[in-house]
matplotlib code that plots the C-alpha trace (Angstrom):
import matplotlib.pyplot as plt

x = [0.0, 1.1, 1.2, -0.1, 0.3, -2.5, -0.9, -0.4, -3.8, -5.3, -1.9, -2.7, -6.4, -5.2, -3.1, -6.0, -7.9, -5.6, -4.1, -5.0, -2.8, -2.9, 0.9, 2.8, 5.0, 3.7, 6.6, 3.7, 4.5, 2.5, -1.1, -1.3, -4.3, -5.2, -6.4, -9.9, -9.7, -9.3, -10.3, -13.8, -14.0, -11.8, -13.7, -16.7, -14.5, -13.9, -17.2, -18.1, -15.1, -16.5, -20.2, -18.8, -17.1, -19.8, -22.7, -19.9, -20.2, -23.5, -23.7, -21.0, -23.0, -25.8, -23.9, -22.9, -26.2, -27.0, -24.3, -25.3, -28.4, -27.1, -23.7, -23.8, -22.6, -22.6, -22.5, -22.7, -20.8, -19.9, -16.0, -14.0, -10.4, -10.7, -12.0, -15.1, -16.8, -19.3, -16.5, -14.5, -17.6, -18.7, -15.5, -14.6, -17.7, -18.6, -14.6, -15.0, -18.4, -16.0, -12.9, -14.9, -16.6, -13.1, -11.4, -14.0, -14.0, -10.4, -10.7, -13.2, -11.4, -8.1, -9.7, -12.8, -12.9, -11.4, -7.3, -6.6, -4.0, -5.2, -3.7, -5.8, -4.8, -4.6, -7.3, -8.3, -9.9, -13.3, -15.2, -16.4, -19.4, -17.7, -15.6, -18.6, -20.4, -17.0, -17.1, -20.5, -19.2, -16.5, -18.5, -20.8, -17.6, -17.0, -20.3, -19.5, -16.4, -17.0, -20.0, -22.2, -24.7, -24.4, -22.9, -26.0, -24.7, -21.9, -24.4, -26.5, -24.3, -22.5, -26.1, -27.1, -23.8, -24.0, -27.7, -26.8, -24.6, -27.2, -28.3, -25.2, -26.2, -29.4, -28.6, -26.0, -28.0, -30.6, -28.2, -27.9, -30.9, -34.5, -37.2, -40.0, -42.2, -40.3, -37.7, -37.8, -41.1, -41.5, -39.4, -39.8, -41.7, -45.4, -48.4, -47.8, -43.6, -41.9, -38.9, -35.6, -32.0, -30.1, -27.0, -28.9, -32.4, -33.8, -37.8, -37.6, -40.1, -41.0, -39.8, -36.4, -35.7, -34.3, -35.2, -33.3, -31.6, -31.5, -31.2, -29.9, -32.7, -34.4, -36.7, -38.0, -38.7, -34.2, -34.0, -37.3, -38.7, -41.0, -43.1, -43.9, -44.3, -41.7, -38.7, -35.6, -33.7, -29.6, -26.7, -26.9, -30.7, -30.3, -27.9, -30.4, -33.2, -31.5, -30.1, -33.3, -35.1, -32.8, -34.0, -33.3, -35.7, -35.5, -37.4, -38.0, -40.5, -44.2, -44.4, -42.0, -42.6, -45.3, -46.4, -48.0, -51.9, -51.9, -49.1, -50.8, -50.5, -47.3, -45.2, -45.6, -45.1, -42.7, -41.0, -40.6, -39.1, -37.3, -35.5, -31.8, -31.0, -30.0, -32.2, -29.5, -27.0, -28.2, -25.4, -26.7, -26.7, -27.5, -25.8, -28.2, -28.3, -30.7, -31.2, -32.0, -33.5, -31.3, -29.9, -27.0, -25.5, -21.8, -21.4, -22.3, -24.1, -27.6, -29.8, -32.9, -35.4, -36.8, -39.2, -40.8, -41.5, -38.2, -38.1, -34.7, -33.0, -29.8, -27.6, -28.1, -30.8, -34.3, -36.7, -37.4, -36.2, -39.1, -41.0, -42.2, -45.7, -45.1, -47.7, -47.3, -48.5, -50.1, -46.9, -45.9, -43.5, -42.7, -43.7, -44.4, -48.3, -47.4, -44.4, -43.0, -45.4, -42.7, -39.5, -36.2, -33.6, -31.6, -34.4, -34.8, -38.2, -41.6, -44.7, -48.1, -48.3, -50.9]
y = [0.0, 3.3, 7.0, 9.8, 13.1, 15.4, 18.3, 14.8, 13.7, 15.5, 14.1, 10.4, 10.9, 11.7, 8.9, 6.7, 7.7, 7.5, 4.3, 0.9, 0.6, 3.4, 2.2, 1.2, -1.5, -1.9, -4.9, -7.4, -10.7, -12.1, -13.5, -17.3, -19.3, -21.6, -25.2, -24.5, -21.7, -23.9, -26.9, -27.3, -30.4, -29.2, -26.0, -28.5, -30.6, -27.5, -26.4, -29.5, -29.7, -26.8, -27.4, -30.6, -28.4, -26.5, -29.4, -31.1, -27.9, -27.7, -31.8, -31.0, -28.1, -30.7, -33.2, -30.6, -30.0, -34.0, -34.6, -31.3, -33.7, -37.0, -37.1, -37.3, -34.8, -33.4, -36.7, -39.3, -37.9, -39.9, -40.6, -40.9, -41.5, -40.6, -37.1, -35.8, -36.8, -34.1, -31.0, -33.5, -33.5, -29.5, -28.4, -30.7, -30.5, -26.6, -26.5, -28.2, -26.7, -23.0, -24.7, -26.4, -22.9, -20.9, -23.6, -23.7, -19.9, -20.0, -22.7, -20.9, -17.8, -19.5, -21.8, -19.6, -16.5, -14.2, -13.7, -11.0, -8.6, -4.6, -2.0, 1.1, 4.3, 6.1, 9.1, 12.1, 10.7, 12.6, 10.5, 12.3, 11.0, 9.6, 7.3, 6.0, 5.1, 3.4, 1.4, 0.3, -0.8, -2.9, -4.9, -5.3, -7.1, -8.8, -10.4, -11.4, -12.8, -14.5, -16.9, -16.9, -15.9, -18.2, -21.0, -21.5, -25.2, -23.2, -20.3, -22.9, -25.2, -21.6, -20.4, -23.7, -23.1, -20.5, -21.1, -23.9, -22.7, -21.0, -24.1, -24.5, -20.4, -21.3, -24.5, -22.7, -19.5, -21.9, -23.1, -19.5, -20.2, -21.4, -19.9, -18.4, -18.8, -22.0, -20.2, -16.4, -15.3, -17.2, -18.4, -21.3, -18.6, -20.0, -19.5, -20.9, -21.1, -20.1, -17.9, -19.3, -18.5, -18.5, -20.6, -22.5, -22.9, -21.9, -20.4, -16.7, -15.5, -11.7, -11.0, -12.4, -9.6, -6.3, -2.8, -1.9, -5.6, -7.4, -10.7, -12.8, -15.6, -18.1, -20.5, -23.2, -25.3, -25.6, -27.3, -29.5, -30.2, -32.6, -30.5, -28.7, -32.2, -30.7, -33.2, -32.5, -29.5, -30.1, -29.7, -26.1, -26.2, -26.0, -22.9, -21.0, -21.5, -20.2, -17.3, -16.4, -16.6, -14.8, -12.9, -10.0, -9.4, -6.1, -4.3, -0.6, 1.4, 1.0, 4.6, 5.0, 3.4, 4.6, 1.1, 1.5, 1.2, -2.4, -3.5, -2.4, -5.7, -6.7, -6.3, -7.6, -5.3, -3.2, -6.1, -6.2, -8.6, -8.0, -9.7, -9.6, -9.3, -5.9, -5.1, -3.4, -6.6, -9.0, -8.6, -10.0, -6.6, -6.7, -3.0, -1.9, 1.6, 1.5, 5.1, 6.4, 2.6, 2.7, -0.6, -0.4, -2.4, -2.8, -3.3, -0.3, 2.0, 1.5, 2.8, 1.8, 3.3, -0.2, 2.2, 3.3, 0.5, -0.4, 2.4, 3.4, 6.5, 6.6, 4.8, 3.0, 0.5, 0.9, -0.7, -1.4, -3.9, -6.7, -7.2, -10.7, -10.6, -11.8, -12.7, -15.4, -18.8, -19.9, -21.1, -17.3, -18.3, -15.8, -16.9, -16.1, -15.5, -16.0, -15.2, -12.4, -10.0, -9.2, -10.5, -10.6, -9.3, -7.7, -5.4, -7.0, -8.0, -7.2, -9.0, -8.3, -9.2, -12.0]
z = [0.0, -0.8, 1.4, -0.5, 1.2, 0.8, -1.4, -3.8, -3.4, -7.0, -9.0, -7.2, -8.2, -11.9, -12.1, -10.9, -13.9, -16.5, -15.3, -14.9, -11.5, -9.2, -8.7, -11.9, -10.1, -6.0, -5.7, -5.5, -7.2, -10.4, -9.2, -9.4, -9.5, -6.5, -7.8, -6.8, -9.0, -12.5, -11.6, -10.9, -9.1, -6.7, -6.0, -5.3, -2.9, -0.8, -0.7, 0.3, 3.1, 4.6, 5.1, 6.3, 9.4, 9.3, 10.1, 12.5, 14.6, 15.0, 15.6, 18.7, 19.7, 20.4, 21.7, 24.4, 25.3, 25.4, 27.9, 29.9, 31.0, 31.0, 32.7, 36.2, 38.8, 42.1, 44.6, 42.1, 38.9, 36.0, 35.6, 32.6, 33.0, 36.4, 35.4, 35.5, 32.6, 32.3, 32.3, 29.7, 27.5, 28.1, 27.4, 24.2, 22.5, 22.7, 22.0, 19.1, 17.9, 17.6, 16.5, 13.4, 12.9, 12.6, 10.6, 7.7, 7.8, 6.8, 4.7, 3.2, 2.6, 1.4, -1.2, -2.8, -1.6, -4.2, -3.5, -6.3, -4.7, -4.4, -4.3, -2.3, -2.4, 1.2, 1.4, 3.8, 6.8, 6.1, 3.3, 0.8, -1.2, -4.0, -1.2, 0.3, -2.8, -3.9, -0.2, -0.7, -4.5, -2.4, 0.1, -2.9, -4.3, -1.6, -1.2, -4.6, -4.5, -1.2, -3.3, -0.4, -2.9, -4.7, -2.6, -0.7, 0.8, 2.2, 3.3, 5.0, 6.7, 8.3, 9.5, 11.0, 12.7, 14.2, 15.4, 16.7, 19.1, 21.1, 22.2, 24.8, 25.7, 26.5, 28.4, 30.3, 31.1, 32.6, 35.2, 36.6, 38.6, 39.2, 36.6, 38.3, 40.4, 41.9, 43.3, 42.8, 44.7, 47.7, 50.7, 53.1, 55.4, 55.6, 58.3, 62.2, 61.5, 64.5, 64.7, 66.1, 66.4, 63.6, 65.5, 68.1, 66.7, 69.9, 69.5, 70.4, 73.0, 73.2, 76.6, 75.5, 73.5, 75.0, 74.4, 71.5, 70.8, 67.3, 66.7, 63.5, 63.0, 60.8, 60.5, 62.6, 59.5, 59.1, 62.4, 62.9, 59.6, 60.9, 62.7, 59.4, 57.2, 55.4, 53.8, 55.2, 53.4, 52.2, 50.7, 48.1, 47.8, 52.3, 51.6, 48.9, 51.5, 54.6, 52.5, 51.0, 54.4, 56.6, 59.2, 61.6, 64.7, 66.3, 69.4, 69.7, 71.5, 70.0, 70.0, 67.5, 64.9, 62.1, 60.3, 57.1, 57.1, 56.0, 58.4, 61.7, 63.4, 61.7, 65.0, 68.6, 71.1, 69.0, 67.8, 64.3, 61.7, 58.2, 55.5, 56.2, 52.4, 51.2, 48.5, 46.4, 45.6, 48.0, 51.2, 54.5, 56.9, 60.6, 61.3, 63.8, 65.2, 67.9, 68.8, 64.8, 64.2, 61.1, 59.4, 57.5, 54.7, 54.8, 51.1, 49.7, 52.9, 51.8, 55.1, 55.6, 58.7, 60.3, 62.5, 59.1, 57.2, 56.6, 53.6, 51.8, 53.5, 51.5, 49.3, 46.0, 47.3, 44.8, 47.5, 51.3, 53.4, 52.8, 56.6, 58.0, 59.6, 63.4, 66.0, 68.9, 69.0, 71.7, 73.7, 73.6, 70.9, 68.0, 64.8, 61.0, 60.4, 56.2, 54.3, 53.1, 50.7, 48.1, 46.7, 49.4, 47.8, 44.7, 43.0, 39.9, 39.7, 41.1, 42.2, 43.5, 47.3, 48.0]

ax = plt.figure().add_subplot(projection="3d")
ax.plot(x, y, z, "-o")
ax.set_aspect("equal")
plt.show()
């Protein structure tokens, strides 16, 4: 390629009119012709190579997503080799389903895409007109020498290619987490469910709690499952649960707190309970200030008033704290009278509160 300095550029643009090279001798060498350009059974080989890398791509691209769901892991994984068979087959066959895609790209470019040398002269930065008219004339050119037009087995195999690997997107995108409602909406939090410790899994009773104290809890349904005909929770699906239903108890005078007309009888004896999930990124907080009734997340310093509903003060949080309906049961225990009326949590969805 050669530099034209701008008080050349009208002598360059003469020469390009008058001559057939812009250049009359740019040190290329002479042009020779690939086999696939002369012999036409070899120009269909290639074209048949390549869809062949092509289809192979997108038959590893569902292989990927067959072992996804029938190789064992977790407790009881299958073994190959004495390595996990499921990672061996993720990571080989989505490997291979990009691998086959680049390599018939470049085997397509280097046996029937056009390889005439050009020579381009350099121009101003700003296009004028006439330059983008001529770029649209080149990728018009390209299209054309490229044969995708006209090359539709090569066109179609490449497509179905590249579709196909959305399949191992989707699959692994649906791994991130439950789809809703299973997971998203609700917590183990139910009618009747006492409160307890968050260690010791001891029931909390009302006069237990000082004047200003908070304390970390969680369910009863963690620690004594039968008494809630509930199977017994473990493992990361036991970890999800507890996280979600976290819980911080907190007591502060009845007189000042200012509950929201439909959460009158939410508290007992200006006892209240909220989610211990920030609702900004999801960081457990139990930063109490008693006097101001403040909470505050250590993560980023979201503040929320637990005397007012548990409503954002400051910081980056979009939404209260979510509160637990409390009463007491009729062994003066504390417990959950249904669960929580909106999503704990980061505020990235909504719900109506039933």
């Amino acid at each position: 390629m050669t530099d034209i300095v701008p008080d050349q550029e009208s002598q360059s643009r003469e020469i390009a009119r008058t001559d057939s090279d812009p250049v009359a001798d740019p040190g290329l060498p002479a042009h020779v012709p690939r086999p696939t350009d002369v012999d036409p059974a070899a120009e269909k080989r290639a074209e048949r190579q390549i869809a062949t890398m092509f289809g192979l791509s997108s038959v590893m691209a569902i292989l990927f997503c067959v072992a996804y769901f029938t190789l064992g892991i977790g407790e009881n994984p299958t073994v190959f080799l004495g390595l996990g068979a499921s990672n061996v087959a993720l990571g080989v066959t989505l490997g291979l389903a990009l691998l086959l895609i680049g390599v018939g790209a470049i085997h397509w470019s280097r046996k029937l895409m056009n390889d005439t040398e050009v020579v381009e002269m350099r121009h101003p930065v700003r296009s004028s007109d006439d330059d983008r008219t001529e770029a649209v004339a080149a990728f018009e050119t390209g299209l054309s020498d490229s044969g995708i037009g006209r090359r539709p087995l090569i066109r179609n195999s490449l497509l179905g290619a590249m579709g196909a690997l959305a399949l191992p997107a989707v699959v692994a995108l649906r791994d991130l987490g439950p789809l809703p409602p299973e997971g998203w909406y609700k917590t183990v939090w139910r009618e009747g469910m006492r409160i307890v410790n968050d260690v010791s899994g001891t029931p909390i009773r009302p006069e237990e709690i000082r004047m200003g104290q908070l304390i970390n809890a969680e369910p009863d349904v963690f620690f004594n499952p039968e008494e809630y005909d509930s199977e017994p929770i473990e493992g990361v699906e036991l970890q999800a649960a507890k996280a979600k239903a976290a819980l911080i108890v907190v007591r502060m005078q009845p007189d000042d707190i200012t509950p929201s007309q439909d959460r009158e009888n939410w508290g007992v004896a200006g006892i209240l309970a909220y989610s211990k999930i920030c609702t900004h990124v999801g960081c457990p907080i139990s930063l109490w200030e008693q006097q101001t009734h403040h909470l505050l997340c250590p993560c980023h310093q979201s503040t929320f008033d637990l005397a007012d509903n548990g409503k954002v003060i400051f910081g980056p949080a979009a939404r209260g704290l979510p509160q637990l309906p409390i009463a007491v049961d009729e062994e003066g225990y504390l417990i959950a009278t249904r669960d929580f009326t909106e999503p704990v949590g980061p505020s990235f969805w909504e719900r109506d509160g039933t």
